[in-house]
C-alpha positions, 0 to 999 in steps of 0.5 A, a space after each residue: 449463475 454460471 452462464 452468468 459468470 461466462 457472461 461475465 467472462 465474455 465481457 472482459 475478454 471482448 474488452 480487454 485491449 481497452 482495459 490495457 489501455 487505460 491501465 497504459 494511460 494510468 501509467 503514463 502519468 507519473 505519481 511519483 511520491 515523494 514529491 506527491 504530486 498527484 492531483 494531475 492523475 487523478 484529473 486524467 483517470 477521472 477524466 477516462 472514466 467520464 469516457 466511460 460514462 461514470 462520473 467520479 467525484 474528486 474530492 482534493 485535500 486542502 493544500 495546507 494539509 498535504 504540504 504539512 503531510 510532505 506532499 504536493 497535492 491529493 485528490 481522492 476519487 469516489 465512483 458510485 454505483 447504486 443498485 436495488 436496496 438491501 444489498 451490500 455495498 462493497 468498496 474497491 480501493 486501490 491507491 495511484 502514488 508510488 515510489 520514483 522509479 530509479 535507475 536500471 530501466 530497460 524500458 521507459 517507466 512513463 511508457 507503458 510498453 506492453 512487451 511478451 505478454 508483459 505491461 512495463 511502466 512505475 505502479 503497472 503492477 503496484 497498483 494502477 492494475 487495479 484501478 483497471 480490474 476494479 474498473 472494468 470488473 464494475 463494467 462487465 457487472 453492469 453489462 449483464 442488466 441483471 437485478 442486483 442489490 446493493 452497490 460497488 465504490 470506486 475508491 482511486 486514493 493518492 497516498 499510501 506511500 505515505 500512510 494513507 492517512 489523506 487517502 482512504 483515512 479523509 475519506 473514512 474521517 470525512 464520512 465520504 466512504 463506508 462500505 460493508 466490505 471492502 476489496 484492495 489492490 492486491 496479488 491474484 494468486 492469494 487473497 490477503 486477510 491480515 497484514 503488519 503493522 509498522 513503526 517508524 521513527 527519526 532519531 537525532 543524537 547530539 554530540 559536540 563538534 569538534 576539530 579532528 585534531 583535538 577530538 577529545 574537545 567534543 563529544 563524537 555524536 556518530 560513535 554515540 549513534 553506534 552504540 544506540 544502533 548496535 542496541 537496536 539491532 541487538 534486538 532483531 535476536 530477541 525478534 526472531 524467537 517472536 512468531 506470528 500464528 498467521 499464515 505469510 507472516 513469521 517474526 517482527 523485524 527492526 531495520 534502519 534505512 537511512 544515516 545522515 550526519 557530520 559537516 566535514 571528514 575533519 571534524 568530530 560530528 555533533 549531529 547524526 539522524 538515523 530513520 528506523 523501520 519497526 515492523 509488528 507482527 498483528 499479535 504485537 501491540 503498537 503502544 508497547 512496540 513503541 515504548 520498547 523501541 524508545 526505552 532501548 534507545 534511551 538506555 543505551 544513550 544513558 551510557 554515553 557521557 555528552 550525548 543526548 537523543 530526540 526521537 520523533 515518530 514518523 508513521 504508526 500504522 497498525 496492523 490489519 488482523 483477520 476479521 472473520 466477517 470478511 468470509 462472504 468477500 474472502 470465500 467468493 474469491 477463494 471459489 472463482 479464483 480457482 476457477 479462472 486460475 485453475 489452481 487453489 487460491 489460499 488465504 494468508 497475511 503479508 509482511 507488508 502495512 497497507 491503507 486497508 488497516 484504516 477500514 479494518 479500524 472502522 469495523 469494515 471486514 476487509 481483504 485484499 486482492 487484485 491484479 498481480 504475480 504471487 510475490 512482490 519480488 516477482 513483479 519487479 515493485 519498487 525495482 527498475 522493470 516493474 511489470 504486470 503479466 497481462 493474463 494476470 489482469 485479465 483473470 483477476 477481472 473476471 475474478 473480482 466480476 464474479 464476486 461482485 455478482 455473487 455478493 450483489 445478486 
């Protein structure tokens, strides 16, 4: 199989300034979420893959179910590709959404500029690369004609920002999707097999307004606010004594992200909202985990004479933990990794949640990798001049090519 392999290999090079093309069309067309207005991407990608001669079905959210969800528009897309029977068929997930891009730019985030080596544009490395590795590695497999079993989906979704729960959640929930192993945008330099989960939670601690001048005719809702936080954080001590036994992940993590409250410098403030982040470790059970965080809140509040809290759960998204049957998927990129990389490409977890925690809740074996440097930080995600190194994309298209083959051949 190894003439079929540089066949492969071949194939990708020969069109590769196609491939950045399109990744540079993908860009260009901002997804910013929120607001989450992203059926107008999924038209344009749908309609650069029609150039290619794959039909992508597009399948939009109901309206009412976006808007409730905190977004504009979703339509996910499916490409199919069906092969002879008795093969696996083998999901390709990479989500379009990402977050505004910010300030601090010293190229346009809409541009795409392609700039020493480097492709610059919001979501060129997070992860529009690899709707363009997945794509053009589906490409160079049909090139070869070759007898192959089983099938490749295409699976472009709009929401992870949020969860996921409208992208590969509806698809899985509606039936649209399921395949016997599935591969996620990821990093070339490791293939990912577990992540964390995360707990998120709005807190709202009610006071009593009052004038500045007679405070004690209120209740300071922003002190109470910092006695609950102060038992919150209290509890990152106790964390860091946690350990995860999987590899790249180390100890669950509280963080608080956002404060808002008070009307005036004047006045005593009745209201303070506050958002907390509670990561988990896969060993960690969210159930728990979430009684924990609001018996913590709960206590410290009992303290405090005039104060009331209400806490709303904002995202409960579980972890991903190692499934062992994701070994055909995580060996053949383990093996042609090294090869095209030329260096060991190992297995770990991320500290990060991902959509593949909903396939991994219905049973598919799952991993994740794709286009992309050896961390986050590196790639500028979620940071002005995020980039994409474009050898990075290059090699994982053969990378995710040859495993395809391998597990449909």
């Amino acid at each position: 199989m190894t003439n079929a392999h540089q066949q492969l290999d071949a194939w990708i090079d020969a069109h590769f300034d196609e491939e950045v093309r399109f990744l540079q069309a993908l860009v260009q067309v901002p997804t910013d979420t929120p607001p989450g207005n992203n059926a107008p991407h999924a038209e344009r990608t749908a309609a650069l893959l029609a150039d290619m001669g794959y039909t992508a079905e597009q399948h939009p959210v109901p309206a009412a179910d976006v808007q409730a969800y905190g977004m504009q528009s979703i339509t996910n897309l499916v490409v199919r590709r069906r092969f002879g029977a008795g093969g696996p068929v083998i999901g390709l997930n990479a989500h379009g959404d990402v977050v505004p891009p910010g300030e601090g730019w010293s190229q346009d985030p809409y541009g795409g500029a392609a700039v020493d080596g480097k492709l610059y544009g919001r979501a060129s490395a997070v992860s529009k690369s690899d709707f363009a590795s997945y794509t053009f590695a589906l490409r160079a497999l049909e090139s070869l004609g070759a007898e192959l079993k089983g099938g490749v989906e295409l699976l472009f979704t709009y929401d992870e920002e949020f969860g996921g729960e409208l992208g590969p959640g509806w698809l899985l929930q509606k039936g649209l999707t399921k395949p016997d192993y599935l591969l996620a945008a990821g990093f070339s330099y490791q293939v990912v097999t577990a992540h964390n989960g995360c707990l998120q939670m709005a807190v709202t601690v009610h006071g009593k307004m009052a004038h500045a001048a007679i405070p004690d005719t209120g209740v300071d809702a922003l002190q109470g606010a910092v006695a609950i936080l102060n038992a919150l954080y209290a509890q990152n001590a106790r964390y860091k004594t946690i350990t995860s036994q999987v590899a790249g992940i180390t100890h669950p993590y509280l963080n608080v992200g956002r404060i808002e409250g008070g009307t005036n410098t004047n006045v005593v403030p009745g209201k303070v909202v506050f958002k907390l982040d509670r990561r988990m470790i896969p060993e960690e059970n969210p159930a728990e985990v979430e009684a924990e965080v609001r018996r913590v809140i709960a206590e410290a509040a009992a303290g405090l004479p005039g104060i009331t809290v209400e806490i709303q759960r904002l995202l409960l998204a579980d972890s991903l933990k190692a499934n062992p049957a994701n070994a055909p998927l995580v060996n053949a990129l383990q093996k042609h990794g090294e090869a095209v990389f030329g260096e060991p490409i190992p297995t770990s977890g991320t500290p990060l949640y991902t959509d593949v925690r909903l396939f991994g809740a219905h049973g598919i074996p799952a991993a994740i990798y794709g286009a992309g440097p050896r961390t986050v930080l590196e790639s500028n995600a979620k940071r002005a001049d995020e980039h994409l190194v474009l050898d990075d994309l290059r090699r994982a298209t053969k990378v995710v090519a040859r495993t395809l083959l391998d597990l449909l051949s």
